[in-house]
N, C-alpha and C positions, 0 to 999 in steps of 0.2 A: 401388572408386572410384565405382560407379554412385550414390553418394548427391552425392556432389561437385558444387557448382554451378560452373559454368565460363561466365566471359564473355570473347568474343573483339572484341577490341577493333580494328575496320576488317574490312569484309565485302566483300574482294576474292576472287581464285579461290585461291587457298591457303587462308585463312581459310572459305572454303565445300568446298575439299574435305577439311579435318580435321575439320568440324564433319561432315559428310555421312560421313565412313568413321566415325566415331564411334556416327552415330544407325543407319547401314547393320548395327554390329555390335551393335548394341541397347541403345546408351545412349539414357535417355531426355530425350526432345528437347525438356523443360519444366524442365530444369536446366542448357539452355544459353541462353544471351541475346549478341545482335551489337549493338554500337554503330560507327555509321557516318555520317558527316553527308550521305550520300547516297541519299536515302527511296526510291531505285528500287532500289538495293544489298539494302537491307534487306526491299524487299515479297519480291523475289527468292529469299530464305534462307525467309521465314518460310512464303510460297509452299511452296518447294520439299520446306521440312523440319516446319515446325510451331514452330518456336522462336521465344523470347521477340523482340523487335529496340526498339533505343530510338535514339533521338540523340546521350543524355546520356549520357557516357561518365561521368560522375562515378556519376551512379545505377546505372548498367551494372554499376560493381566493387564499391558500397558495401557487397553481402555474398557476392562471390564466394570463390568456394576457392582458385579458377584464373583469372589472368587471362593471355589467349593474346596479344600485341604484336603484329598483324600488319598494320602499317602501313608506309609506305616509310621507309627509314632516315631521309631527310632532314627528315622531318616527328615525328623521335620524339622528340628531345630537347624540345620543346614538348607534346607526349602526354605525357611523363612527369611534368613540372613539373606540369603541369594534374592530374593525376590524381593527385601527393604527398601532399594535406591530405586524400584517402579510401581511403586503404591503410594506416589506425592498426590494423585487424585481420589484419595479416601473410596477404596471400594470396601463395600461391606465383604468381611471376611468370613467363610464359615469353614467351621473346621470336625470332621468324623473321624478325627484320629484320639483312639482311645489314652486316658491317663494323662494327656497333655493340659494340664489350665491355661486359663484365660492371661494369669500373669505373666507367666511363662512366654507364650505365642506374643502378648504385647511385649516384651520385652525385646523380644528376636524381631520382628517386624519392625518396630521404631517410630510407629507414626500415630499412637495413639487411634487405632482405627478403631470403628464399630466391629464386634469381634462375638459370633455365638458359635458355641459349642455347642456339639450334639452327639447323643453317643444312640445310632441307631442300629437295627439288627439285621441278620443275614433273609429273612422272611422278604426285606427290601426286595429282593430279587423276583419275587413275586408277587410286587404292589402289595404285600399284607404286612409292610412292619409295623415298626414299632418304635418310637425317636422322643428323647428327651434332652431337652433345650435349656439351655441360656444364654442371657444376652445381657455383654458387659451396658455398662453406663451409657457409653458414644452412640450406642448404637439405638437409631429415632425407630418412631413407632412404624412407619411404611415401609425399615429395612427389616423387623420384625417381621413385619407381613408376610415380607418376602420371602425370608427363610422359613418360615408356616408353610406358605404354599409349595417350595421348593421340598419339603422333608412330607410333607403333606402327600406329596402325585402317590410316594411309594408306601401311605400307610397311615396312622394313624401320628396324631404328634402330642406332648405334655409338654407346655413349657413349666419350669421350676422358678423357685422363686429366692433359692441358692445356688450356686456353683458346686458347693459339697453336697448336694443329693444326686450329682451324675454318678455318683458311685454307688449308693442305692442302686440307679436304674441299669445301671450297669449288671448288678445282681439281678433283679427281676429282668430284666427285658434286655438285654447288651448280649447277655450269657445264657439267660434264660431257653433260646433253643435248642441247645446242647441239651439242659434237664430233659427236658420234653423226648431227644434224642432217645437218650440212655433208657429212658422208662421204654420207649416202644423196643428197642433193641430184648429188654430184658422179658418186656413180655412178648414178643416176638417167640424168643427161647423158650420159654414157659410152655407157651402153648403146642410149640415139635415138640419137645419133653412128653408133654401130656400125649400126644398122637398126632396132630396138623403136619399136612405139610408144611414146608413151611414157606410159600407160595400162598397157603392160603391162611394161614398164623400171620405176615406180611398185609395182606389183603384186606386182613378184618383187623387187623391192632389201626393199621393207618388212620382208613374209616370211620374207623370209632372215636379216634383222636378229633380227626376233623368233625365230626358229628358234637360231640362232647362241645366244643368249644364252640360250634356255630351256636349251638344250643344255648350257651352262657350267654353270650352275644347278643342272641337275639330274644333274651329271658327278663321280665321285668324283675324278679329275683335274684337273690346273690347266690352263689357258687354253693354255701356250705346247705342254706334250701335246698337246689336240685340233687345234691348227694342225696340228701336225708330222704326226699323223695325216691332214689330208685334203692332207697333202701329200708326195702321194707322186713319185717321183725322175725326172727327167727327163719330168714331166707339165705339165699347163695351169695348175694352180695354183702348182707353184712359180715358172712363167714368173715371176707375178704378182707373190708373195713377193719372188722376187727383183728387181725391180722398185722394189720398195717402199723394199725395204732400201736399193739404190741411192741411194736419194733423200732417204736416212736419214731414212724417215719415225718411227721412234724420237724422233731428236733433237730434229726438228720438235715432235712432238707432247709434248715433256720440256720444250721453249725455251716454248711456246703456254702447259704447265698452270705454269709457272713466272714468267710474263706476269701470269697469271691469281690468285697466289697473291700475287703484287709488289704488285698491283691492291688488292685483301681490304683490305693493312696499309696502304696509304694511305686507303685509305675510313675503316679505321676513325681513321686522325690528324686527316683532314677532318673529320669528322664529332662524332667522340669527344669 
């Protein structure tokens, strides 16, 4: 794919860290070009990375391979329209704007193009996301590839095998870092409550997050195994577990990503 020109259309921090895990894993950074109508957005990228940047979103696609949608949903369906009469050379379209479908974006574009969706997360920022895919009908196996590799620099990738499970993923892993957020915030507090600073309640909630998960990670067991293991029988941590369970925090957090996934299919009826 290193021959492929890609332009990313809006140069906010998603659109800066796919282009950035991209040129970090040695694609070169004179076959990508951002269009953004915000001239400090774009000194930012060119700055940072070496890459093309313009205004003009029309000149931005007129010989792209790739063009990356990373705009707010509410402002696409006018991106699209704008940008139908310079996409007569079918570039593959990928789009990370949340709630929008595939019918939708082909309808506003007009050229039956190859067209994935992806709805990845803010971790992107730190090559550790997390990206779940699909890819209409038009779209052939080697431009596939390509948006793999492109959602790939900054993480891990699922592709699906419906368009209605982006909203699923959207619940686990779209939103999912917020959850994770909230939980350290609260044990954050927990822990000054109990006596910690909280410099050091901070320090050790983090750690522990990241520890926990490299742990899952790099575990040939599933998740509810290494629970069960550091939790052993009439100790500290089952207090805890038990606890939890009490308070069916299960159910809570199944009601929360169930909230969350209700949320996706009306965005995308607003919006679509």
């Amino acid at each position: 794919m290193s021959k492929a020109t890609l332009t990313f259309i809006g140069a906010g921090n998603m659109a800066s860290s796919i282009l950035g895990g991209l040129i970090a894993k040695g694609y070169p950074a004179n076959n990508i070009t951002a269009s953004d109508p915000y001239q400090e957005s774009l000194d930012k990228l060119a700055a940072a990375h070496g890459i093309s940047i313009t205004q003009d979103n029309a000149a931005a696609v007129s010989k792209a391979d790739v063009v990356v949608l990373a705009v707010k949903p509410q402002v696409l369906k006018q991106v699209c329209e704008d940008l139908q009469p310079h996409l007569s050379h079918q570039p593959l379209i990928i789009s990370i704007a949340a709630g929008i479908d595939i019918t939708s974006m082909d309808k506003w574009l007009g050229n039956k193009l190859a067209i994935v969706r992806c709805m990845p997360n803010t971790p992107a920022l730190v090559q550790t996301g997390a990206s779940g895919l699909f890819a209409n009908s038009q779209t052939t196996a080697e431009q596939k590839a390509n948006a793999d590799e492109i959602l790939r620099s900054v993480g891990i990738v699922q592709w699906l095998e419906s368009e209605s499970l982006i909203d699923p993923v959207t619940a686990v892993s779209g939103s999912g870092p917020a959850y994770y957020f909230l939980m350290m915030e609260a044990m954050i507090d927990a822990g000054v409550a109990q006596g910690l600073t909280r410099t050091a309640a901070t320090e050790l909630t983090l750690q522990t997050a990241l520890g926990a998960a490299k742990l899952a990670l790099d575990s040939d067991v599933d998740v509810s195994e290494l629970r069960r293991r550091v939790t052993s029988p009439n100790g500290t941590t089952e207090q805890a577990i038990l606890s939890f369970e009490a308070s069916d925090l299960r159910g809570t957090v199944s009601k929360a990503m169930q909230a969350c996934t209700d949320r996706s299919i009306a965005m995308a009826k607003e919006l679509g």
